[in-house]
N, C-alpha and C positions, 0 to 999 in steps of 0.2 A: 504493500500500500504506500503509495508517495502523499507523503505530509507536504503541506505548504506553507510556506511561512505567513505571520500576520498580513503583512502589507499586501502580499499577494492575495491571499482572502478576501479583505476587504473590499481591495478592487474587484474580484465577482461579485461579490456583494454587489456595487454599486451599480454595475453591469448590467444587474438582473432585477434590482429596482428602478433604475431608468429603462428599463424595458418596460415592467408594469404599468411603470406612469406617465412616460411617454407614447409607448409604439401601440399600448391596446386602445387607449382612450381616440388616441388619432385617426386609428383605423375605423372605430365607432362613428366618429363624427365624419369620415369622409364616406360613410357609408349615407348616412344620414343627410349629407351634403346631396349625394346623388337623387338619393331618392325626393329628397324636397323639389331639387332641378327637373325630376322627370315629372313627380307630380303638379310640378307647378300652373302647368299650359301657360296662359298669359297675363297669370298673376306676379304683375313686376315687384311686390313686396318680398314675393317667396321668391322669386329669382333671385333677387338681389341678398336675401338672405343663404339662400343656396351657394351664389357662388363666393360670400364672405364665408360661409362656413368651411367651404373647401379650400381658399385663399390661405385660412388658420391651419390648416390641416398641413399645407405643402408646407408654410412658413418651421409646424411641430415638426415636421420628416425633418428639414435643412437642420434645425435646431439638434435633432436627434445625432444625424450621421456626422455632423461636427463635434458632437459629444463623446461618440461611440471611439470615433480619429484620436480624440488628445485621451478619454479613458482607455482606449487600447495599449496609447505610446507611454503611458504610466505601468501599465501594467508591464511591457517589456522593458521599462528601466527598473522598476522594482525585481523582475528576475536577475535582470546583469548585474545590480548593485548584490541580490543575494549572492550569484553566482563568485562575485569579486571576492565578497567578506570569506567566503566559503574557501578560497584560491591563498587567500591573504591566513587565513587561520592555521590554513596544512604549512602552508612553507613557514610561521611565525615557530612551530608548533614541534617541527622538525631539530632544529637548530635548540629549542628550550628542550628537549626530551634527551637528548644528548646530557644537554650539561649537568641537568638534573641526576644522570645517572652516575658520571664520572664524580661531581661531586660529593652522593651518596656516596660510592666506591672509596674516595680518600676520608671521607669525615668517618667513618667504621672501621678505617685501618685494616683492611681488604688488600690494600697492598702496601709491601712491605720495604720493596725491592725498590733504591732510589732513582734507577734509570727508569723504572715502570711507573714511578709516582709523577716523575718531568714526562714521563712520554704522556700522561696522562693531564698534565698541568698544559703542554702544546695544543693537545685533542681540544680541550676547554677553551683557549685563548683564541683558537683557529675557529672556534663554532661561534665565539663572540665577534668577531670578527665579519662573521657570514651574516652575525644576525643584527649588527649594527651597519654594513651595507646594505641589507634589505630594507630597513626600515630608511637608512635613507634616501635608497631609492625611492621607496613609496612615499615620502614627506616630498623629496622634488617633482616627482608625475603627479602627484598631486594639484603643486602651486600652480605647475605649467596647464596642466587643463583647467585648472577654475581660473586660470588669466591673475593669478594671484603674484606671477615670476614676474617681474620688472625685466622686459628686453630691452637694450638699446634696439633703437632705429635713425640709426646713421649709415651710411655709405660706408663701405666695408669690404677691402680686395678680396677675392677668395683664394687669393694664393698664400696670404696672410692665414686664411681659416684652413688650409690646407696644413700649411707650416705648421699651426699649432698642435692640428691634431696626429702628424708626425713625430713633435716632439713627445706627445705622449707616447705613441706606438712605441718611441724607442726605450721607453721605458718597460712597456709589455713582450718584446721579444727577448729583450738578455741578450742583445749581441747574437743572439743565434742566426742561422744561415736564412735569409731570406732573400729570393730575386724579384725586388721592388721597383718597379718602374713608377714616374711620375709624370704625367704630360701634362700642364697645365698651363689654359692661356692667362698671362699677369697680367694681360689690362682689362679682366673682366672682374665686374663690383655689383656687388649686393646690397641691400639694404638690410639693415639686420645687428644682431648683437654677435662679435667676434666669439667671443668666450662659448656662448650655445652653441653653435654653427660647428663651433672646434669641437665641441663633445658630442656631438650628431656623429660627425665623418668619423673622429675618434673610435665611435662604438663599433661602428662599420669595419674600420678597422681590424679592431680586435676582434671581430667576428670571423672576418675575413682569416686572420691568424688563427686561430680557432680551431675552424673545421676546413684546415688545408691539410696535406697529408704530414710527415715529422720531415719526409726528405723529399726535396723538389717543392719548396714552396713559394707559389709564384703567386705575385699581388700585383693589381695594376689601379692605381688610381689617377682619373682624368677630371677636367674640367675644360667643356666646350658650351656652345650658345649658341642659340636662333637670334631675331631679332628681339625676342620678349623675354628668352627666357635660359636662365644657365643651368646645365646638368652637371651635377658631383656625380660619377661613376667610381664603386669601389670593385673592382674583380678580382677572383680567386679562382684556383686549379680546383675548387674542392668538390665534395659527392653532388655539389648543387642543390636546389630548392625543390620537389616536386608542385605540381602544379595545384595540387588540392591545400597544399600549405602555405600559396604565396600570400595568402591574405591573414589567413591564421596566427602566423608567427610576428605580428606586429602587435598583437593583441597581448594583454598582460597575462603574464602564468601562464604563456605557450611557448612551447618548443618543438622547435622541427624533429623528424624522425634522425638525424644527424645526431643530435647533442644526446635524445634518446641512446640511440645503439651506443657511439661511442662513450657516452657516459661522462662527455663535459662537463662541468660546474659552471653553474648560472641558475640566475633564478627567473629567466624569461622576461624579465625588468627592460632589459638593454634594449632592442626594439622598438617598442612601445615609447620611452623615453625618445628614442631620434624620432618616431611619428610624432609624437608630442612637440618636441621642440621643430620637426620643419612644418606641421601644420599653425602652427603660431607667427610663424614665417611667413604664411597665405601661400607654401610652396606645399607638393605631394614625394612621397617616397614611396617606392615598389622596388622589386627586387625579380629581373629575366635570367633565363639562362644563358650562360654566355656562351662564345662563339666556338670554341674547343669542349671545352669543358669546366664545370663546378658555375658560379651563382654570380651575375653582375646587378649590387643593390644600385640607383639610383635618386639622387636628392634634384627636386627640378623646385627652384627657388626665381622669383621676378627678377629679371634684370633688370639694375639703375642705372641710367643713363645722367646726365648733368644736364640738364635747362639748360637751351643756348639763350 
C-alpha cells in the first residue's frame, strides 16, 4: 500500500471538492440553461435568462480548468519537494550512520590496537568531511534557485572563466597524466559573474576527469560563438552519456549509470549546481555524444557585445 504524505492529500482533497462545487452545480445549470433556451419560443425574458445562465456556466468551466492547471502544478511540486527531502534524508543519513558506528566502536574500547583506532579516527574525519560538503552543496543550490546568490552582471572574458576553472582542475588531477587540449576564442565576453561561470566549467571539469578511463585520458575544452551566443564545450574519451540519462543526471540525487558501475564518489550535487548557476545566466546546458567517443557537456551562455 503506498502512503502519501500530508501535503499530497490534501491536494486531492481539494481536487475532489472543487469538483463537487464547481463541475456538478455547473453542469446542472447548463442543463437548465438549455432547457429554459428550448422552452423559451419567443419569450425574450426567458431567452435572455437562458443565455445568462449559460454565459455563468462557461465563465464556472474557464474558472474551473484554471483551477484544476495551478491545483495540478501544486500537486506535482508537492511530490518533487517530497521526493527531494526523501533524496536529501538517505544521503544526510548515510554519512551520520557511519560515524555513529565508528564512534560507538572507540567510546566501548572495541578496539585496542593504535593503528586501528587512527585508521578508525580517518574513516570519521573523511565521513565529516562528505557530510559537511553535502550540506554545503545543498545550502549553495539552494540560494542559486531561490535567486537568493548575489551574481555579478558585468562583462566578463570567458577565457578568464576558463583560466579559473583550470586553475582548479589542476588542483583535482595531482599532476597526473592528462592530454588537455584548450581552444578558446579570447575576444569572446559574457555577461555574468566570473567566480560562478569558473565553478560551472570547473564541475565539468572534474566530471570530465572522473569518468575518463586511468590511462589515455583525453579532455578537450573549447569556446566558440554564433552571433548571439557562446558555447563552453567540455569533452572526454569517457563510456559517455546514454540517451535516457541526458536529462536525468542534471537533476539533484542522480547519477549516471557511469558513476553507478564504477563506483565514483559524488553525491549527484555537481550537475544540478552548473544547471543552476548557467540557468541564472539566462544560458542552457546539455550534454551530446561526442564525435569518437565518451560525452561533450555544453554551456550556451548570451553573448555581450559593447554598445557602439
Amino acid at each position: 500500500m503506498k502512503l502519501r504524505s500530508p501535503t499530497t492529500a490534501l491536494l486531492l482533497r481539494a481536487r475532489i471538492i472543487f469538483v463537487a462545487t464547481a463541475v456538478v452545480p455547473t453542469v446542472l445549470m447548463t442543463g437548465i440553461g438549455i432547457v429554459s433556451l428550448v422552452a423559451a419560443g419567443s419569450k425574450s425574458v426567458a431567452v435572455i435568462g437562458g443565455i445568462l445562465g449559460l454565459g455563468f456556466c462557461a465563465t464556472a468551466l474557464v474558472g474551473y480548468t484554471v483551477g484544476t492547471i495551478f491545483v495540478t502544478r501544486g500537486a506535482a511540486l508537492a511530490a518533487v519537494q517530497n521526493e527531494f527531502l526523501s533524496a536529501v534524508s538517505h544521503e544526510l543519513r548515510t554519512p551520520l550512520t557511519s560515524i555513529r558506528m565508528f564512534i560507538d566502536t572507540l567510546r566501548e574500547d572495541r578496539v585496542t590496537d593504535p593503528a586501528e583506532r587512527q585508521r578508525c579516527l580517518t574513516i570519521i574525519n573523511q565521513e565529516l568531511g562528505r557530510l559537511d560538503g553535502l550540506v554545503g552543496k545543498l545550502i549553495e543550490l539552494s540560494k542559486i534557485e531561490s535567486r537568493h546568490a548575489a551574481f555579478d552582471r558585468r562583462p566578463v572574458a570567458v577565457a578568464d572563466v576558463i583560466d579559473d576553472a583550470l586553475a582548479t582542475f589542476e588542483t583535482v588531477r595531482f599532476s597526473k597524466e592528462v592530454a588537455l587540449r584548450v581552444d578558446v576564442d579570447r575576444s569572446l565576453i559574457v555577461r555574468g559573474d566570473r567566480a560562478a561561470l569558473a565553478q560551472a566549467v570547473g564541475n565539468l571539469l572534474g566530471n570530465a576527469w572522473k569518468y575518463t578511463p586511468a590511462a589515455g585520458k583525453r579532455i578537450e575544452i573549447t569556446a566558440r560563438a554564433d552571433l548571439n551566443h557562446v558555447v563552453i564545450a567540455v569533452t572526454d574519451n569517457g563510456a559517455g552519456v546514454p540517451l535516457p540519462e541526458r536529462e536525468l543526471i542534471f537533476e539533484k540525487f542522480q547519477r549516471g549509470r557511469a558513476a553507478v558501475d564504477t563506483g565514483s564518489p559524488g553525491t549527484g550535487l555537481g550537475l544540478a549546481i552548473v544547471r543552476a548557476i548557467v540557468r541564472a545566466h539566462k544560458g542552457e546546458v546539455d550534454v551530446r555524444p561526442a564525435a569518437d567517443h565518451g560525452a561533450s557537456f555544453r554551456i550556451t551562455l548570451p553573448r555581450w557585445r559593447q554598445a557602439a
